[in-house]
Backbone bond lengths (Angstrom), bond angles and torsions (degrees), N, CA, C in turn:
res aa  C-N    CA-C-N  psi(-1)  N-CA   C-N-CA  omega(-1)  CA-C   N-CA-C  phi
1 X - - - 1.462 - - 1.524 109.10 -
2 X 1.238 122.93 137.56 1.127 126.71 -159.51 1.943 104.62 -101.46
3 X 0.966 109.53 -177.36 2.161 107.84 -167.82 1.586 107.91 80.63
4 X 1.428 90.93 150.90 1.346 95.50 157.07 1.654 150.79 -7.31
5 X 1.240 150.98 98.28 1.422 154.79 -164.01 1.593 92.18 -85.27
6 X 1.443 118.56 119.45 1.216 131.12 -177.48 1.552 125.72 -121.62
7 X 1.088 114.94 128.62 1.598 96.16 -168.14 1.339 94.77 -129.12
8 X 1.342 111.07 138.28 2.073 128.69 161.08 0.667 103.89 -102.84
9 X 1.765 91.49 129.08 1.915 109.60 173.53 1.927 92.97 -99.99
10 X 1.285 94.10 -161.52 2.022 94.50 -148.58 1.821 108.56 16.16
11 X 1.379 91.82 69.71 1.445 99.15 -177.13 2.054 95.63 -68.60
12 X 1.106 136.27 -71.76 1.122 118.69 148.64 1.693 140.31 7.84
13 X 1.407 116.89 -47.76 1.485 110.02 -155.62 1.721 84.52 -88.95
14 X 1.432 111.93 -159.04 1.420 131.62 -146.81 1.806 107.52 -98.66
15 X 1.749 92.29 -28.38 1.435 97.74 171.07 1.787 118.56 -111.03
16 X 1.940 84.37 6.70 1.607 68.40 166.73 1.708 113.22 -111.81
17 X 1.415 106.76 2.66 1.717 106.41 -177.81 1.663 84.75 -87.24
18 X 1.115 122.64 -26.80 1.506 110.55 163.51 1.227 145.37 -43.16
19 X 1.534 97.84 -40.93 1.843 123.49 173.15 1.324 109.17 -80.19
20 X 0.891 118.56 -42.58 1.606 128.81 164.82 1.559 110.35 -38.17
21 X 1.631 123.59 -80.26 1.148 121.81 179.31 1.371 122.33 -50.80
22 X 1.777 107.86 -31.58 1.656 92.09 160.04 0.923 148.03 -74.86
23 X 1.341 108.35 -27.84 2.024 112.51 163.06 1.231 111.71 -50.25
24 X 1.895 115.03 -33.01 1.852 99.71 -155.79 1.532 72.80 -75.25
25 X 1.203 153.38 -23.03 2.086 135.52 -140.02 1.343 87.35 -101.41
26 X 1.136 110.34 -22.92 1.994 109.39 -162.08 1.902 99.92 -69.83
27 X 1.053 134.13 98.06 1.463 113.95 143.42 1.778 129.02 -25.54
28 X 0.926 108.14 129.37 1.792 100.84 166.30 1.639 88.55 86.63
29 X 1.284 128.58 19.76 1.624 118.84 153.11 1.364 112.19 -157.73
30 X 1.253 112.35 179.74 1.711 125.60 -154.83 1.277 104.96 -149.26
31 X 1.325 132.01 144.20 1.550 128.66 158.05 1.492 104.44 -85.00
32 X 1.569 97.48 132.06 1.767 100.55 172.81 1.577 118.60 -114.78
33 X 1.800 113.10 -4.25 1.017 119.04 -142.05 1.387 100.02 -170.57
34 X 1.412 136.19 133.12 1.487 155.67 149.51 1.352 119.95 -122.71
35 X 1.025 117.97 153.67 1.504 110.16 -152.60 2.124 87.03 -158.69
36 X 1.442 99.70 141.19 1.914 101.95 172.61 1.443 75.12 -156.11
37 X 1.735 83.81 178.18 1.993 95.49 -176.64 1.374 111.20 -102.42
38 X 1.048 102.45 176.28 1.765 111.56 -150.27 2.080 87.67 -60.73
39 X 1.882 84.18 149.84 1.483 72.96 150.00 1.705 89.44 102.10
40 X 1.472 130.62 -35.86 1.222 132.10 -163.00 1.623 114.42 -87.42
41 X 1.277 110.19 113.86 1.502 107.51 160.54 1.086 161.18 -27.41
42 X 1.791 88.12 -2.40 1.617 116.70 -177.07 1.566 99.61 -95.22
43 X 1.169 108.83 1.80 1.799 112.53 -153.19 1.587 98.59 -80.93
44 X 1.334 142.04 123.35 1.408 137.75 177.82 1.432 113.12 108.91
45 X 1.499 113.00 -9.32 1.465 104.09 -137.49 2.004 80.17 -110.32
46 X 1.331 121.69 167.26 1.457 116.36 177.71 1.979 93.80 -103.87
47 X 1.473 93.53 129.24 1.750 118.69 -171.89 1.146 101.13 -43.99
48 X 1.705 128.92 -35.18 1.482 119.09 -179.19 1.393 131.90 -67.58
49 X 1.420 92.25 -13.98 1.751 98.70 178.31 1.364 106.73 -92.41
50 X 1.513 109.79 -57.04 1.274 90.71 -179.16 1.397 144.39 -61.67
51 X 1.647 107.80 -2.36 1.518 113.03 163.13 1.306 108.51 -106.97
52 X 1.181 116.71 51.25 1.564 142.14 157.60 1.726 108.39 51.50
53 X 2.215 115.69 38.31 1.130 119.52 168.61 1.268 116.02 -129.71
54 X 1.109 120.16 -165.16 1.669 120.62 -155.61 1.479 92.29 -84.07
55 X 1.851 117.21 151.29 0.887 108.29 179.35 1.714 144.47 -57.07
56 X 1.238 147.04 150.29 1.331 140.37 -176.41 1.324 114.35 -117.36
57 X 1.680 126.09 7.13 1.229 87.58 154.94 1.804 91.19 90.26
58 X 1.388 139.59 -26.29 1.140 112.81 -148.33 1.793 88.30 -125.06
59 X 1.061 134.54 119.24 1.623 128.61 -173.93 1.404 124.45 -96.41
60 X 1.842 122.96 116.53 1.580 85.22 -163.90 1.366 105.91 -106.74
61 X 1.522 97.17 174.06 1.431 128.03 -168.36 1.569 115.07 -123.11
62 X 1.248 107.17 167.00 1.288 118.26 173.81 1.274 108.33 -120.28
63 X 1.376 139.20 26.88 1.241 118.40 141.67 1.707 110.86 -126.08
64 X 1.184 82.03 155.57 1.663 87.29 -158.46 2.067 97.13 -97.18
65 X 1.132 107.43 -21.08 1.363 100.28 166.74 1.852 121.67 -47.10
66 X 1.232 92.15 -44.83 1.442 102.35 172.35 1.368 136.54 -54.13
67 X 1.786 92.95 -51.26 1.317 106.24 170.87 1.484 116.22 -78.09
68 X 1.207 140.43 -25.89 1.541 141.61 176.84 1.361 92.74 -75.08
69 X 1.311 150.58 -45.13 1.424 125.18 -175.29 1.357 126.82 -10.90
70 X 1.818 103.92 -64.64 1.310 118.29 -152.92 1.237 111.76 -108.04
71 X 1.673 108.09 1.44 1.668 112.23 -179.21 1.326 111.12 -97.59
72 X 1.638 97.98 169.90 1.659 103.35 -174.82 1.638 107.69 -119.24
73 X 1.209 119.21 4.78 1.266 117.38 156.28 1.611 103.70 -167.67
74 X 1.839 117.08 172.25 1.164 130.70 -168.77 0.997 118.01 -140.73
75 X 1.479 141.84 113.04 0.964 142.69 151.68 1.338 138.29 -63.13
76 X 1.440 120.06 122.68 1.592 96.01 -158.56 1.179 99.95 -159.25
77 X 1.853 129.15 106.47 1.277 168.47 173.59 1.279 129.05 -80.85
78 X 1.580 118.63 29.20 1.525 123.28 -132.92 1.920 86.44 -136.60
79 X 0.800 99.82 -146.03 1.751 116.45 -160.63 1.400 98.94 -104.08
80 X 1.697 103.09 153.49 1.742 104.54 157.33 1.013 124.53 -21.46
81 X 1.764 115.02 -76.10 1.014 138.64 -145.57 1.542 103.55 -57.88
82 X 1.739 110.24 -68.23 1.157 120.63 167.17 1.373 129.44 -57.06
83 X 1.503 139.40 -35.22 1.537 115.22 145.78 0.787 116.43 -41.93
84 X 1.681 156.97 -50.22 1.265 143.96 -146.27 1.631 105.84 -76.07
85 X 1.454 106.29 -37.56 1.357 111.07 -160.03 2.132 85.20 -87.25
86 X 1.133 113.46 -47.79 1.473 95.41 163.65 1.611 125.57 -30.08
87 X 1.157 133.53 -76.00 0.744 173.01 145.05 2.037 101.07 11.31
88 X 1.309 79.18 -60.90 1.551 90.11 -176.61 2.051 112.91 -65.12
89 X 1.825 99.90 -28.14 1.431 116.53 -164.42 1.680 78.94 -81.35
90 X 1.144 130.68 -74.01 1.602 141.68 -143.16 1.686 81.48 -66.05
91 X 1.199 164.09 -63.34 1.535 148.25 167.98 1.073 108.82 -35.01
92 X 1.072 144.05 -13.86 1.992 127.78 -164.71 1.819 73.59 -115.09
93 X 1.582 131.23 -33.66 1.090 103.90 -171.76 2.000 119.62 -89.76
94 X 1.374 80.05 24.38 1.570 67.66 -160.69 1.286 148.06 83.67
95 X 1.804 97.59 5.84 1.947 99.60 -137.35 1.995 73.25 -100.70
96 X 1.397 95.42 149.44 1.506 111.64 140.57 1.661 119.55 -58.08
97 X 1.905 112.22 109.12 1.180 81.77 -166.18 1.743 101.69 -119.87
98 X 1.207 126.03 132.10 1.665 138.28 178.28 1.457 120.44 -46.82
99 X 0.967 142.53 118.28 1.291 147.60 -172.62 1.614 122.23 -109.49
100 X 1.306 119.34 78.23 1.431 99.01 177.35 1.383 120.04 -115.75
101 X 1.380 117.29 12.78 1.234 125.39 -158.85 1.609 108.32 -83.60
102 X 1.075 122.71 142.50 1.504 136.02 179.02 0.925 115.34 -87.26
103 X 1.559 133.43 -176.02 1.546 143.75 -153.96 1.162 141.98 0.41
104 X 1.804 101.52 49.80 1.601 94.84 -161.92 2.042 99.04 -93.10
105 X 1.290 106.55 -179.89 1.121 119.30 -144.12 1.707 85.84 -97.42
106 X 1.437 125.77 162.78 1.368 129.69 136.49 1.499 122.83 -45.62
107 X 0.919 103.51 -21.40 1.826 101.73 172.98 1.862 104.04 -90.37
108 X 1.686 122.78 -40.63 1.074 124.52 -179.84 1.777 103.95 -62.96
109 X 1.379 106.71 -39.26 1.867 88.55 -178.29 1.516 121.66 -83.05
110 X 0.971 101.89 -8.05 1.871 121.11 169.47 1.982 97.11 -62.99
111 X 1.108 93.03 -40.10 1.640 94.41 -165.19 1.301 109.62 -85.97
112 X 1.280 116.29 -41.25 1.619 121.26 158.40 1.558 125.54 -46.46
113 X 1.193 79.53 -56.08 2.335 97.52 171.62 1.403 101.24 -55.76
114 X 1.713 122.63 -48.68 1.438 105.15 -164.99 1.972 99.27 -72.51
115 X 1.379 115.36 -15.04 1.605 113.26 -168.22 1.374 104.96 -77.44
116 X 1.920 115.92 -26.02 1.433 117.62 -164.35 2.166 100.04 -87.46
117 X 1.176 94.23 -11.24 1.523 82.17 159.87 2.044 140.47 -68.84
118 X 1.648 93.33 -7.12 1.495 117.72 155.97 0.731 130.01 -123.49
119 X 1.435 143.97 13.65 1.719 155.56 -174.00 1.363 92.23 -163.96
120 X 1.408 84.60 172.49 1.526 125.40 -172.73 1.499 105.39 -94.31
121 X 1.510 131.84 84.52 1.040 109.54 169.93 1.637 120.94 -88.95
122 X 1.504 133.87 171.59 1.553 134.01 -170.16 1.498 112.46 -142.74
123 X 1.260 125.79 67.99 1.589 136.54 -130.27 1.834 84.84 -121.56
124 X 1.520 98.68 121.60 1.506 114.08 179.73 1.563 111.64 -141.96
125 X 1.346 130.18 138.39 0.899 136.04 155.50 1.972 112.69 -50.39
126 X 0.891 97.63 -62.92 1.609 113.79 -179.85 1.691 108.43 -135.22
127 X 1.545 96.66 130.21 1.408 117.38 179.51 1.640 130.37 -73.48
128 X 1.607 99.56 -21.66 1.685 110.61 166.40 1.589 129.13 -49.26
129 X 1.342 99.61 135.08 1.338 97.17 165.75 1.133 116.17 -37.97
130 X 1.872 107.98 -74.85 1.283 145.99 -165.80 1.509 117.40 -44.13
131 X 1.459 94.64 -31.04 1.939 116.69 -175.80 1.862 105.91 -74.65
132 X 1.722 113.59 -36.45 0.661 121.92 -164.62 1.868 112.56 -99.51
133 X 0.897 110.56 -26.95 1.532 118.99 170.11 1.996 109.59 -63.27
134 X 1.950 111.91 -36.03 0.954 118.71 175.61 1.602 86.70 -64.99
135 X 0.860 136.54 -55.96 1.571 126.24 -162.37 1.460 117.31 -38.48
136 X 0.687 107.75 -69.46 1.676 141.63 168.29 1.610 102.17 -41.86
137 X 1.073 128.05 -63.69 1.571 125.53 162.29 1.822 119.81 -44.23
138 X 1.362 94.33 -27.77 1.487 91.76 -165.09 1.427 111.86 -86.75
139 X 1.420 110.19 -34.03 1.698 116.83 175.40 1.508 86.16 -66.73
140 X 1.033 123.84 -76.13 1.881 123.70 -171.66 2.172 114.79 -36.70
141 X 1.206 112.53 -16.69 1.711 101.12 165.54 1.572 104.21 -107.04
142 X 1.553 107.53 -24.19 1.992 99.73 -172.93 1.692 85.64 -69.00
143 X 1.227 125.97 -45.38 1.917 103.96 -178.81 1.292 106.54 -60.20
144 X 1.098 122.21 -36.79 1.675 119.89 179.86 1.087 113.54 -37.80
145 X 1.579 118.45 -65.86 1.396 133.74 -132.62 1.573 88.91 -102.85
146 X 1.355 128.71 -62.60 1.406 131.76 -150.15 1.418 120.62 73.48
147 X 1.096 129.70 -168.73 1.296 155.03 -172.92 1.700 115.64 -59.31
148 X 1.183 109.34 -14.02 1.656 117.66 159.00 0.917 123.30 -96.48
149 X 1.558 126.04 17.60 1.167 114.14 157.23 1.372 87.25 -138.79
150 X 1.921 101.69 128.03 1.197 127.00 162.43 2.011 116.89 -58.07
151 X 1.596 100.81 138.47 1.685 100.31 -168.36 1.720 95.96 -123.79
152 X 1.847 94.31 127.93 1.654 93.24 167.04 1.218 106.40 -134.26
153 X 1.035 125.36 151.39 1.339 136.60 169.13 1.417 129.13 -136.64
154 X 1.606 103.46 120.38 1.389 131.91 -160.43 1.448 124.40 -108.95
155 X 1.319 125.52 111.82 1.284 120.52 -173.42 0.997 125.47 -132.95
156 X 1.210 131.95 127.81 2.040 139.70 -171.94 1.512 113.85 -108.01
157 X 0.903 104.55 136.15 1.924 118.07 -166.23 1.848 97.11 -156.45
158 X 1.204 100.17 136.58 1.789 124.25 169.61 1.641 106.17 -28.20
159 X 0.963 109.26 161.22 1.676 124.66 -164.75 1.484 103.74 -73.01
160 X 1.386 110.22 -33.05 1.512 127.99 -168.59 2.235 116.84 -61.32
161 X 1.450 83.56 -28.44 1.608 115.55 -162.18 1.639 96.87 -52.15
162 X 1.572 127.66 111.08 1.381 127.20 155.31 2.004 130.71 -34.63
163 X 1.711 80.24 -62.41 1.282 88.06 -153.51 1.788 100.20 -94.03
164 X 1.730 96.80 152.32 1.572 97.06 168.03 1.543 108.45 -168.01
165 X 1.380 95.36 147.25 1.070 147.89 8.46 1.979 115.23 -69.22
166 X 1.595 107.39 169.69 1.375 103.43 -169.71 1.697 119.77 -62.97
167 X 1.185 127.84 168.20 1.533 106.38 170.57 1.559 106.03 -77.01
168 X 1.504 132.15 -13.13 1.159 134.23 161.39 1.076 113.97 -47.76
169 X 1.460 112.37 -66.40 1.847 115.55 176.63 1.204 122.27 -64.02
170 X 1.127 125.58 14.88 1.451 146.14 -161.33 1.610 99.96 -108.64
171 X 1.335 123.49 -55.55 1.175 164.26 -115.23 1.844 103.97 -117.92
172 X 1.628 84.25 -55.95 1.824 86.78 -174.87 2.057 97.75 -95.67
173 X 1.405 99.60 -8.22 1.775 84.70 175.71 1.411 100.54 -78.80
174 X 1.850 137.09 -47.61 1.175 146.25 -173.35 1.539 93.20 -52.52
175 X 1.170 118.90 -49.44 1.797 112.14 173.79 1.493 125.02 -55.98
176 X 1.407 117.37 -36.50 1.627 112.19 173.00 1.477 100.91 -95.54
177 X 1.190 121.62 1.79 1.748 117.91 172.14 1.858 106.03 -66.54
178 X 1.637 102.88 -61.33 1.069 122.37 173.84 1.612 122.25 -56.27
179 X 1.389 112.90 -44.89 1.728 95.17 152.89 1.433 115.28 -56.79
180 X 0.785 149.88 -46.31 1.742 128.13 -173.10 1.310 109.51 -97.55
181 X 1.048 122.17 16.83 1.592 146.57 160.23 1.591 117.53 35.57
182 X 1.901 89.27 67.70 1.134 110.38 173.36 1.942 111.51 -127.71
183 X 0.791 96.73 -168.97 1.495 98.53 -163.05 2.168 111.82 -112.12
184 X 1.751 92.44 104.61 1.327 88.80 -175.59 1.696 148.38 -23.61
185 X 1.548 85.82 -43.36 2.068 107.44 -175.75 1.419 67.39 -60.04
186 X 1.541 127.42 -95.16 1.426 125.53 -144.59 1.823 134.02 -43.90
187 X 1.190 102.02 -1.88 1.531 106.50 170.86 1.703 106.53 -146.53
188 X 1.605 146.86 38.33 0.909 162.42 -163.93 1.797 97.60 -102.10
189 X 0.701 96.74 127.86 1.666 110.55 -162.92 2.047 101.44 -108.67
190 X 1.078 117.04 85.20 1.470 89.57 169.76 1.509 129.54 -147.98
191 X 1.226 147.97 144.76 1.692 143.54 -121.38 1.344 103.68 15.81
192 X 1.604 136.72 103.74 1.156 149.37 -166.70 1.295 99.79 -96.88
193 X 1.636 121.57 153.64 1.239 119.91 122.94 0.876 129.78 -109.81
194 X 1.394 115.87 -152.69 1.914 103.68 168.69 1.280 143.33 25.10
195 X 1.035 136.28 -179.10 1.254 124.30 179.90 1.246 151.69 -35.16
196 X 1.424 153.39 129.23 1.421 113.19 -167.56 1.663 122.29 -92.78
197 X 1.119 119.34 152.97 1.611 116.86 -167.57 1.267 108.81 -84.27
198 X 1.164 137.40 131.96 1.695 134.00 173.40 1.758 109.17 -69.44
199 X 1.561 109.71 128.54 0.941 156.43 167.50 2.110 113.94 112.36
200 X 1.498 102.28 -4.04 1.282 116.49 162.78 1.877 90.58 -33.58
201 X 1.847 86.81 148.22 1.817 127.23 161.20 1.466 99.15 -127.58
202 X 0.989 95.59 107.12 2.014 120.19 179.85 1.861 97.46 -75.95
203 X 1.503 114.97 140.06 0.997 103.89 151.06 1.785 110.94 -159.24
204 X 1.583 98.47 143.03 1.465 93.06 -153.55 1.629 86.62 -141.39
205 X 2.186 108.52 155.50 1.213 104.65 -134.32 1.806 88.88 -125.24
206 X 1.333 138.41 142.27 1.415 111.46 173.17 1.853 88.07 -129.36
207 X 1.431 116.59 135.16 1.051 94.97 169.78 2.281 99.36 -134.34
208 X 1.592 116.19 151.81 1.009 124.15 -175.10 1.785 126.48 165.20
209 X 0.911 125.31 143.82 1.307 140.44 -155.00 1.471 122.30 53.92
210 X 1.215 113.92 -104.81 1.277 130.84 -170.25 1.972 116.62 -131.16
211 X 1.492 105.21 12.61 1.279 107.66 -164.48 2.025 96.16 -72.17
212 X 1.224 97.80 140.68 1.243 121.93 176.25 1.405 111.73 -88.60
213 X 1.121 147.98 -19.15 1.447 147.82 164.34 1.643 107.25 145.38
214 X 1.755 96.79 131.22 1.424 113.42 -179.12 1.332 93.19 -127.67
215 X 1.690 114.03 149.74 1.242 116.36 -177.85 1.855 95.94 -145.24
216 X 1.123 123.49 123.68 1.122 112.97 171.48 2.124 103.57 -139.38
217 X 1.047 110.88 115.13 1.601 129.18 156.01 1.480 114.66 -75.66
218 X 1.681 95.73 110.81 1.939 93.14 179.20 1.925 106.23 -113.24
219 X 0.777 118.50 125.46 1.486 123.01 177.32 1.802 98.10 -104.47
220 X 1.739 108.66 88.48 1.651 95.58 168.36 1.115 100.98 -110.65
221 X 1.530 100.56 158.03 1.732 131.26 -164.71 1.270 95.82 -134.68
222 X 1.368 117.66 -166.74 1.442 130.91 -128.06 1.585 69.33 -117.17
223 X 1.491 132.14 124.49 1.830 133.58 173.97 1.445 98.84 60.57
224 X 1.269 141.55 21.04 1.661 106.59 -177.65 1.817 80.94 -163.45
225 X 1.606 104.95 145.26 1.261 112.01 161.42 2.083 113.64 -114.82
226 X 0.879 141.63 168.90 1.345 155.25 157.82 1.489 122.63 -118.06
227 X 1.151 139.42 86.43 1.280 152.74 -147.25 1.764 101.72 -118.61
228 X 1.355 103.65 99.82 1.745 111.30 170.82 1.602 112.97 -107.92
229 X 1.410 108.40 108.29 1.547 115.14 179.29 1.180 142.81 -136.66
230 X 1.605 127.63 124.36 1.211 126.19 -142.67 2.048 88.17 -114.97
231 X 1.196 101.29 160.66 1.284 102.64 -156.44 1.899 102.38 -140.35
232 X 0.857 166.14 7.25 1.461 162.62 141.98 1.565 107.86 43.12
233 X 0.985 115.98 109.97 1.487 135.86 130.11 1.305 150.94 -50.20
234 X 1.345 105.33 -59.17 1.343 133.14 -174.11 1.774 126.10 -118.71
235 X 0.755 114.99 115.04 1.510 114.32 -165.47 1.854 93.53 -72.78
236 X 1.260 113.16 -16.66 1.543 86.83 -175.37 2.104 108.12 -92.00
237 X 0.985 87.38 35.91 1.742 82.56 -170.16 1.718 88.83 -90.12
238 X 1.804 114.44 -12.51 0.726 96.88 -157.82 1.898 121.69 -114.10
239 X 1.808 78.05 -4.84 1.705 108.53 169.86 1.585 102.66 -87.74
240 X 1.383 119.15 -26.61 1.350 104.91 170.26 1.957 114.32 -69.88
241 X 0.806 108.73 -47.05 1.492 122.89 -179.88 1.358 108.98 -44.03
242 X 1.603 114.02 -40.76 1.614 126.12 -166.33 2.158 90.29 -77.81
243 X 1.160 121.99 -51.92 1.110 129.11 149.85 0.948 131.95 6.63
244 X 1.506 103.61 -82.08 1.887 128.40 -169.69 1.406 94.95 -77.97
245 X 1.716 127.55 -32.42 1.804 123.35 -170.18 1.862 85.44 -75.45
246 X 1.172 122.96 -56.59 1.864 104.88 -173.93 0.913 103.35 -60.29
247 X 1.608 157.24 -1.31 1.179 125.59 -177.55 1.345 118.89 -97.48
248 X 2.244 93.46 -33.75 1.417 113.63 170.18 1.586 116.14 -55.20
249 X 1.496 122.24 -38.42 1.354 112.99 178.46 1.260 127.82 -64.91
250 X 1.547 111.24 -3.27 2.047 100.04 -179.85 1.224 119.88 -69.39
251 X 1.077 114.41 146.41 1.870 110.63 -169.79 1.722 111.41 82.19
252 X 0.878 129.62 -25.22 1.337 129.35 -170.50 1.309 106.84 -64.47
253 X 1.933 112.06 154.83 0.835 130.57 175.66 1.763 113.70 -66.92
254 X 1.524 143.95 115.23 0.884 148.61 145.94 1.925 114.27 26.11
255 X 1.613 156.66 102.99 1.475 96.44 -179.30 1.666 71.99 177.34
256 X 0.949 138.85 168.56 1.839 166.33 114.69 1.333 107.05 -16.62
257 X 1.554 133.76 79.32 1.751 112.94 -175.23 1.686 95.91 -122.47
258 X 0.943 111.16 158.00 1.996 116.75 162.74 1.296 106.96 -118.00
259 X 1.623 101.55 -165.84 1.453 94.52 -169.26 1.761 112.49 -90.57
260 X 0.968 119.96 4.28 1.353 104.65 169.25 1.514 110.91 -88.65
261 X 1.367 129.08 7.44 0.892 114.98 149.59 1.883 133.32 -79.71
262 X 1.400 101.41 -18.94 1.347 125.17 -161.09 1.837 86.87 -86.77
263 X 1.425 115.17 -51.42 1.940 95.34 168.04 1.081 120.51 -88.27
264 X 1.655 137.49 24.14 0.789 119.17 148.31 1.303 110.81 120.58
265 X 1.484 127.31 0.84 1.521 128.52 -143.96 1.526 95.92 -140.52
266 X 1.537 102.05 -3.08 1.848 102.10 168.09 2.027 120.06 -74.80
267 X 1.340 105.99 -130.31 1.592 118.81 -170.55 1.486 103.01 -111.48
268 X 2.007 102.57 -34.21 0.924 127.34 -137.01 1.945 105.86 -83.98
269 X 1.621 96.04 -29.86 1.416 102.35 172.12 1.198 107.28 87.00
């Protein structure tokens, strides 16, 4: 089969049996590679059985050195710790490598940035179109509006969810920061008390059941609210997305890109 050789690391977890099913649906890609951490029962076994389909041919492992050798990009949904150390393997391999992992540190994107100076990295808070078009809207009304209209941003995710606030809400506050073109740390609003300060970015966290991701941006003003909201269903809107960024990176110049570069609406073209 011809495209790209793709490998998921936490081939196991919920968003990586996710990435999986999208490469096999994706035309123009292939699984070359699954990857879990040491120690897992999945280890030896071929990925098609154990997600209860016909075999593929593809055997997984727990080291990912192995598996990045021969691949041309990586998807990878996994932890700080382990992107970073990804990160470092998928640069020596050349590989285009996928980024969806949340809460990494200022020291973890230092380490990524120094890896995207030999690979292609594709580093997103959220993989949606839909997530990302709100982006793009949201820097475009915080320049609108300015400083009279107070900005919060609210987001709901499953009970299960680590990190918070989301890297989404992370993502669309750095977006209305940058329309009024000030600097997030410095007006980032979060467990409040008291009053709120004018030019504050509020951001507040709900997490429970089974919700797959809520995103809502409120710009209220003095009689009038502006309410921008993206709404998730499906967790694979978002393994497909991780998808279309490995396929978009072949050929690419070396570099730090997200997904608005991958539709088209980045620097990056």
């Amino acid at each position: 089969m011809n495209g790209p050789g793709i490998v998921v690391t936490g081939a196991s977890g919920r968003m990586g049996r996710m990435a999986i099913r999208a490469v096999l649906d994706t035309p123009g890609a292939r699984l070359s590679g699954a990857v879990v951490r040491p120690g897992h029962d999945w280890i030896g076994r071929d990925i098609g059985e154990v997600l209860g389909e016909a075999r593929l041919g593809v055997t997984v492992t727990d080291d990912p050195l192995e598996a990045f050798a021969t691949a041309q990009a990586i998807i990878d949904f996994t932890t700080p710790a382990a992107t970073v150390a990804h990160a470092a393997l998928a640069a020596q391999a050349r590989a285009v490598h996928v980024i969806g992992t949340t809460g990494l540190s200022d020291a973890d994107l230092a380490r990524i940035g120094a890896a995207a100076r030999h690979a292609v990295i594709v580093r997103a808070g959220n993989f949606s179109l839909g997530v990302n078009l709100l982006i793009g809207l949201t820097r475009q009304v915080a320049a609108a509006l300015g400083e009279d209209f107070d900005v919060e941003v609210l987001e709901a995710h499953h009970g299960a969810k680590l990190d918070a606030p989301s890297g989404t809400a992370l993502m669309l506050g750095q977006a209305a920061a940058e329309g009024r073109g000030v600097t997030l740390a410095d007006v980032a609003a979060h467990d409040r008390t008291g009053a709120r300060r004018r030019g504050d970015i509020g951001f507040a966290s709900l997490r429970g059941g089974d919700i797959v991701g809520e995103h809502d941006v409120t710009f209220a003003g003095a009689g009038e609210r502006i309410v921008l909201r993206h709404i998730a269903t499906d967790r694979g809107i978002f393994a497909r997305g991780a998808v279309r960024a490995a396929i978009w990176g072949q050929d690419r110049d070396p570099g730090d890109y997200d997904m608005l570069d991958v539709l088209g609406m980045g620097g990056a073209g």
